[in-house]
Structure formats: structure tokens, C-alpha cells
N, C-alpha and C positions, 0 to 999 in steps of 0.2 A: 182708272188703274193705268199705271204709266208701262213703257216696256219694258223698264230699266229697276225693275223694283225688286228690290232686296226681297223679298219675302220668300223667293225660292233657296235664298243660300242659309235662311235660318231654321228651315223646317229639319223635324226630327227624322232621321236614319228610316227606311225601310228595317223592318226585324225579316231575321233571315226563319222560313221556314214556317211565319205565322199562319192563322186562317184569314183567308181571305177569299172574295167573292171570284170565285172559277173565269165569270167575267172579265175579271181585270186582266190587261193584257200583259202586267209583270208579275203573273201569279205564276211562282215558279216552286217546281216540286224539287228540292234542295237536299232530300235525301240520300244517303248510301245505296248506290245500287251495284250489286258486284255485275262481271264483265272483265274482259279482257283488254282493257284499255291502254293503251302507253301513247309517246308523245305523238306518231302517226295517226291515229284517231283523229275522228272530224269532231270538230268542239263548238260550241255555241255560246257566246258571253251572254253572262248576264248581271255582273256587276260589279262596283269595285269595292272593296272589305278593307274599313280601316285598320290597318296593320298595328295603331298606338294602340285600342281597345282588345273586348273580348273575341273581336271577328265573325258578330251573331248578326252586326247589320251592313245591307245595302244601300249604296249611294240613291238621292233624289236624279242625282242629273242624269243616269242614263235612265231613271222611269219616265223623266218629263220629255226627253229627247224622242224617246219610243214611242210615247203620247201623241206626242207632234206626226209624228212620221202615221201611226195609225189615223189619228183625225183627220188629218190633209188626205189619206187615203180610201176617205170612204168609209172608215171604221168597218172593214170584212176581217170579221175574227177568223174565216178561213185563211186566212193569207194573213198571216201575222209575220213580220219581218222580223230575218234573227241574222245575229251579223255572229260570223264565222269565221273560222281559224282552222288553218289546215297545214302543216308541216308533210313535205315530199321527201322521198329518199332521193328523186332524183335532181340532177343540175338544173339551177335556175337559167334560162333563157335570156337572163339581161347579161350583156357584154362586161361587165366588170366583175364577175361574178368570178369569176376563175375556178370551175367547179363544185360553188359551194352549193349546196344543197337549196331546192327552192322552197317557198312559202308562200300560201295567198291567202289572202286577208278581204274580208266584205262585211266593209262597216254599215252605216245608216247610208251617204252619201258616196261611196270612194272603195274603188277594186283596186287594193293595193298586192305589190307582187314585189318578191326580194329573195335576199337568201340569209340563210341563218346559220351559226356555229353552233355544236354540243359536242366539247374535246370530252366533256368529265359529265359523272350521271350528276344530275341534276343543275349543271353550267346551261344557259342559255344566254346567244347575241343576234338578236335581231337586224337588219338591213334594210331598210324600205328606199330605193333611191328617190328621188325628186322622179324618175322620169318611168319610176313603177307604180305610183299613184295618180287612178284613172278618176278623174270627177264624175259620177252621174248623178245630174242633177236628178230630185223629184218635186213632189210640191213642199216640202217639208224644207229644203235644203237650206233655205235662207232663214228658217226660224232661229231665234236667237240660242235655245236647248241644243238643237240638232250642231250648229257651228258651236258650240262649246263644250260640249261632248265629243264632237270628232278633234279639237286641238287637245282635249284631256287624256282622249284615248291615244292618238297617234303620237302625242309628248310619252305618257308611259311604254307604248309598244316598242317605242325608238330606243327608251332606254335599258331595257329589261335584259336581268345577268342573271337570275337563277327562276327554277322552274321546280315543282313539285303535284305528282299525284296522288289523290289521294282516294280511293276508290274511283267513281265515276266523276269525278272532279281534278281540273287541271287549274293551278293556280303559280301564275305569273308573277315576279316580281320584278319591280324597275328602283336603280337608283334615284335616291336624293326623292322617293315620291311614297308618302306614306298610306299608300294602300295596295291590294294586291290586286289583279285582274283575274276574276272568279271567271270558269269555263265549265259548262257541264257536256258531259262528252251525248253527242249524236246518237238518237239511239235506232239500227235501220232500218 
């Protein structure tokens, strides 16, 4: 088997909400749960929703990215890594910011930190500088999933202009990129 082998980019969608074995470490419970959620909520990605289809399935790459990041770590289902999204009311700490509000972000590999706009409900514009995103390596970092995952996620993040809630679900949109960024909101 070679590294470079097409066969991950032709497999079929994850279905959103099927049965699957509790085991699996992208088995995720996708249902309505009520809650008092809004954009402040701490949120947990879990995948990106072709926007051209019905929006029933999730992307292969961030399950085989998370794969990677599990297996290089021992496989402890206690400690299952979830990369996080977190919107502050208050000002971001990087110098260019000029009071915008801050953000941080902790993907598979990278604690990123920025500031974001919301003039209008449902408007969102993300900020990530060059010098708000922190590498931390792990054993996974150099796997081929895990760096293509983190250029797929942080190209959508960069570009994202609207935002909507939808029960216990926060879902992202970026131009020019036909899929959403699914979040299910932290629950405490």
C-alpha cells in the first residue's frame, strides 16, 4: 500500500446519526438536545456537511485525521481528543485586534487565537493571525490525515461569513467551500 493512495478520497460519506459500535471513536450522538445554547457556548467539531446534498453525511477526513491522532496515542478511549471552538465577549490580546472580541480554537495539532466580528445575527468573520497559531506537535502531527485536515479546517475557518444555531448544534459556513463546519455544543 503506497502513502499517497487515492482510496481515502473515494470512499462513501459517514451517515450522520447511524448505528454504530459505541467503540468507534467518531460515534457521535447528532441528536436535538434542548439547552440554552447561543454563539458563546463551548462547541466541539465534529464534521464537515456537504452543503450541495441532503446534509445526512459526514466527511472521511476529519474521521481518519482523528484515527491517526487516537492510534499514535495509545488508543485511551478515556482521553479521546476533541478540537474546540470557543467565542469570548471579551477583547482579543493580539495587538491588531483593536477591541475585537476574542476567539480560540484547538484543533488536532494548533491552539489558535484571533478575533472575530458578528454586526448582524447570524454574520460571522473569523481572524486567525499568522502569529495566533501555536503548533503543538504530537505523534500524529506529521501524518498525512492529520496535515490535511488541519489545511481543510483552517482554509474553511479563515473563511467563514455566516453562522446558524440549531438546537444543540452550531453550524458554520465559509465562502467559495461547499460544506458546513458541524459543532455540537459542550455539554458541562
Amino acid at each position: 500500500m503506497f502513502g499517497c493512495s487515492k482510496e481515502t478520497e473515494e470512499q462513501e460519506p459517514l451517515p450522520v446519526g447511524s448505528t454504530c459500535n459505541p467503540k468507534d471513536i467518531c460515534h457521535y450522538d447528532l441528536s436535538d438536545k434542548s439547552g440554552a445554547n447561543d454563539l458563546f457556548s463551548s462547541w466541539e467539531f465534529k464534521g464537515f456537511q456537504d452543503i450541495t446534498t441532503d446534509q445526512r453525511t459526514l466527511d472521511n477526513l476529519t474521521y481518519l485525521a482523528k484515527t491517526a491522532v487516537f492510534a499514535g496515542g495509545g488508543e485511551d478511549y478515556a482521553n479521546l481528543f476533541k478540537v474546540t471552538f470557543q467565542l469570548s465577549k471579551e477583547a482579543s490580546d493580539l495587538s491588531e485586534c483593536q477591541n475585537l472580541a476574542a476567539f480560540n480554537l484547538r484543533t488536532l495539532i494548533n491552539k489558535i487565537t484571533g478575533w472575530y466580528s458578528s454586526n448582524e445575527p447570524g454574520q460571522l468573520s473569523i481572524v486567525a493571525p499568522e502569529k495566533g497559531i501555536e503548533f503543538i506537535p504530537n505523534h500524529a502531527s506529521s501524518t498525512f490525515p492529520v496535515l490535511q485536515f488541519e489545511a481543510a479546517f483552517l482554509k474553511a475557518s479563515e473563511s467563514v461569513e455566516s453562522y446558524e444555531i440549531k438546537s444543540n448544534k452550531l453550524y458554520l459556513t465559509s465562502k467559495e467551500i461547499n460544506e458546513k463546519l458541524l459543532f455540537i455544543a459542550i455539554e458541562d
